[in-house]
C-alpha positions as CSV (number, residue, x, y, z in Angstrom):
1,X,0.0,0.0,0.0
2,X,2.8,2.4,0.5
3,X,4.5,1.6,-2.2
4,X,1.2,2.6,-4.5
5,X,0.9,5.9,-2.6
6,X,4.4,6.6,-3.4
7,X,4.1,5.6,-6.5
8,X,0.9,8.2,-7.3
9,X,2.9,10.5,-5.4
10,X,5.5,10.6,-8.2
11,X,3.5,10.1,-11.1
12,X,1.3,13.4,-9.6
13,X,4.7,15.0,-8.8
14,X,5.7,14.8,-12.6
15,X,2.5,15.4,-14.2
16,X,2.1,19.1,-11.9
17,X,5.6,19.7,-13.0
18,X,5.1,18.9,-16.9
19,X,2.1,20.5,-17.0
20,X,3.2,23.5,-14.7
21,X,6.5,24.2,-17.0
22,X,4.4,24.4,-20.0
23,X,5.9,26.7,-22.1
24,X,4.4,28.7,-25.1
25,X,5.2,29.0,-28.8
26,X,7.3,31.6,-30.0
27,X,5.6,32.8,-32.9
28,X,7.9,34.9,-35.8
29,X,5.7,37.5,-37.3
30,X,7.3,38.9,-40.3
31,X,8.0,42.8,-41.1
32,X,5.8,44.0,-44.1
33,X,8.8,46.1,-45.7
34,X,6.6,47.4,-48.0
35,X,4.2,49.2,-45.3
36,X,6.8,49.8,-43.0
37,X,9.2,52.7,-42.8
38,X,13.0,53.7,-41.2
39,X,14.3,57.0,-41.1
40,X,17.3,58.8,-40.5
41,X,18.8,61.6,-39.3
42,X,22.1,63.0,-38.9
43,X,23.0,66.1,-37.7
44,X,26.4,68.4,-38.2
45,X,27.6,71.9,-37.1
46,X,25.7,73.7,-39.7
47,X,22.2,71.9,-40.0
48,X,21.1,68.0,-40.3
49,X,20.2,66.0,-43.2
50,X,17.5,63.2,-43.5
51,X,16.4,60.8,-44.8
52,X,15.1,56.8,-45.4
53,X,16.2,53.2,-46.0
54,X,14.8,50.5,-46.6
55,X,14.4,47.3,-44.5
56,X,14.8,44.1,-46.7
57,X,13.8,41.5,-43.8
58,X,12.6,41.1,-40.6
59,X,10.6,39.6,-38.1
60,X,9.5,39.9,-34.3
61,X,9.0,37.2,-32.3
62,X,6.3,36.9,-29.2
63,X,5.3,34.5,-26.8
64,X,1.8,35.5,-26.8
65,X,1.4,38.6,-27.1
66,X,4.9,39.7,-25.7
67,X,7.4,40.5,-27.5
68,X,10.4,38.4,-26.8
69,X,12.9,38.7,-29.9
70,X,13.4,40.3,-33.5
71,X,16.2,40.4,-36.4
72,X,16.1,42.8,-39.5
73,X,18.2,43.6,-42.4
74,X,18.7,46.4,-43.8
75,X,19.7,47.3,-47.6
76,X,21.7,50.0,-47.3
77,X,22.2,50.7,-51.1
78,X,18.4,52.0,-50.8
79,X,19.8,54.6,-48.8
80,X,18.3,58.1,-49.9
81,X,17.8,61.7,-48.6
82,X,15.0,63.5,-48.3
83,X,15.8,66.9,-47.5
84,X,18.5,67.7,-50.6
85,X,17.6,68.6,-54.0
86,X,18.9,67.9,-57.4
87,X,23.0,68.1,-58.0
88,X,22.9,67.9,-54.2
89,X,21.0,65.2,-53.3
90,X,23.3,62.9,-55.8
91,X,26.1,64.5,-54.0
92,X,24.6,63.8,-50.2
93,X,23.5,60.2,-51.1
94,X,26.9,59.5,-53.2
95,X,29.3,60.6,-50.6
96,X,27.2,58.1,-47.8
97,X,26.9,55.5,-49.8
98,X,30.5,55.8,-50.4
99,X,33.8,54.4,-48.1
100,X,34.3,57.8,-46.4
101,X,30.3,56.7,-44.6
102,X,28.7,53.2,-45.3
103,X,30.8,51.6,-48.2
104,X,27.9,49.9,-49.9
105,X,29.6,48.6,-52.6
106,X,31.4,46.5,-50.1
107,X,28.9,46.2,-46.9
108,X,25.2,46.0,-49.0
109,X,23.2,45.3,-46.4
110,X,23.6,46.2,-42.1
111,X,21.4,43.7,-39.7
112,X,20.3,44.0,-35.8
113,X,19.7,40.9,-33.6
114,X,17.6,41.3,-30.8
115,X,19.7,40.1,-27.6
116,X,17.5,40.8,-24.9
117,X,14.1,42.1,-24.6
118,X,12.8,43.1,-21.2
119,X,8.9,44.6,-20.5
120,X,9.4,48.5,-19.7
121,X,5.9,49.3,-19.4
122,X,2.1,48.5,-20.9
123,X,3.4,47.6,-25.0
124,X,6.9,49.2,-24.3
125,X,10.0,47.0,-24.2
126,X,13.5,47.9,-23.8
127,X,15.9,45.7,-26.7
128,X,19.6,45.5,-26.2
129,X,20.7,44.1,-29.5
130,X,23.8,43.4,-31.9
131,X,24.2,46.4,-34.9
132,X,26.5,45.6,-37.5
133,X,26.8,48.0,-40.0
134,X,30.2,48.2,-42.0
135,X,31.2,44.5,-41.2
136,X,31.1,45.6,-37.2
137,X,29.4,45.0,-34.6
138,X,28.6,46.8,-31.2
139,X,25.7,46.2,-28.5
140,X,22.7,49.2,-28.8
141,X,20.0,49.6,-26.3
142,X,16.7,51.5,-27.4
143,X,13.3,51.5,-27.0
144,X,9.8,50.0,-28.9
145,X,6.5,49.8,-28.9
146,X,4.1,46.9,-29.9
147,X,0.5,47.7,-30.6
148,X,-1.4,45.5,-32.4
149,X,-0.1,44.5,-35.6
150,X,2.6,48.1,-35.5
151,X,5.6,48.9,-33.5
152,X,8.0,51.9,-33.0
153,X,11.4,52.1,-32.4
154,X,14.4,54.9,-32.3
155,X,17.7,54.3,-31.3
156,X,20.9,56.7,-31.2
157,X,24.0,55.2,-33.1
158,X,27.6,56.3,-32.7
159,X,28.8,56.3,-36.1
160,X,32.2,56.4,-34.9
161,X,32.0,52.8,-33.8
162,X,31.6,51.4,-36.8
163,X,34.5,53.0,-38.7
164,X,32.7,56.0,-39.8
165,X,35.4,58.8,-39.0
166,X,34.6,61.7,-41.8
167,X,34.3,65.1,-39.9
168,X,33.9,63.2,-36.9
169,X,35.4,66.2,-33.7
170,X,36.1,63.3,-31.8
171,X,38.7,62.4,-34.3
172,X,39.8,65.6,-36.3
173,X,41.1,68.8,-35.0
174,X,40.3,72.4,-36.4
175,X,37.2,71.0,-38.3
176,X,34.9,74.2,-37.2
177,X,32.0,74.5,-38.8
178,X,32.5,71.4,-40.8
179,X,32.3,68.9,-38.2
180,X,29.1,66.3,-38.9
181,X,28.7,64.9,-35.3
182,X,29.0,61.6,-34.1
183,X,25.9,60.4,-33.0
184,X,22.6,60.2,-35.8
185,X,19.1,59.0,-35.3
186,X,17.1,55.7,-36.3
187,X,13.6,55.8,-36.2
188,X,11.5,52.8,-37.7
189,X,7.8,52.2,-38.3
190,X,6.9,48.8,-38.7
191,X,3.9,46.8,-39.8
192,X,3.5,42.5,-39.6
């Protein structure tokens, strides 16, 4: 008789346990790139320039309804601005697509990997991730939103980390009012 109440025992023990560690299904939702948006911005001494790029993949991933992971690509030869004009605007995008900025040619696209996501609030999450744009890759923290089927992020990215030295005052002396700073903005849109 004790053995067969020890014996239910277990078999109650494990079932509790199987059913109590029950995990959910992580569910990838991919990014519509064709509805969804990222922006730039960088700024120097004289002004700030702007513009978009597209994303070429992506997904989130939630357990539920939490978000718990992500990865995009981005094609950075889609890279355009929005604020210049004609002879200008060839100029602006030429020179970032170019080695002294992005070096397309060589580093097409730039991707971010979600590392960690941790709840900040009602549909707000703070991500720290992997960037790696230019062949390098640094650890970013920013901010995003998930509601419904949309989400919003911005991030600040030191462009310095990632080789991107032209202008830069933390590098060059006697730049003046030349000097494009170091720092320039990321601000997505996204639909899935």
């Amino acid at each position: 008789m004790k053995k067969t109440i020890k014996n239910l025992a277990i078999v109650a023990l494990v079932a509790f346990t199987a059913f109590s560690f029950k995990s959910m299904v992580i569910e990838k939702k991919e990014i519509k790139t064709d509805a969804s948006k990222l922006e730039w911005k960088g700024y120097k001494f004289t002004g700030s320039h702007n513009g978009t790029v597209d994303i070429k993949s992506g997904f989130l991933s939630f357990e539920g309804d939490k978000l718990v992971g992500g990865e995009f690509t981005v094609d950075m030869t889609s890279l355009v601005s929005l604020d210049a004009q004609g002879g200008m605007k060839d100029r602006l995008e030429g020179h970032l697509k170019s080695d002294d900025f992005f070096g397309v040619e060589k580093f097409p696209t730039s991707t971010l990997v979600f590392n960690k996501v941790e709840s900040s609030g009602k549909n707000a999450y703070t991500v720290t991730a992997d960037l790696t744009i230019k062949g390098i890759t640094n650890p970013v923290i920013f901010k995003i939103s998930v509601y419904g089927s949309k989400a919003t992020a911005s991030m600040k990215v030191d462009r310095t980390l990632y080789d991107i030295k032209f202008r830069s005052g933390s590098f060059f002396e006697n730049l003046q009012d030349q000097v494009i700073y170091d720092e320039f903005d990321l601000v997505a849109d996204l639909q899935f």
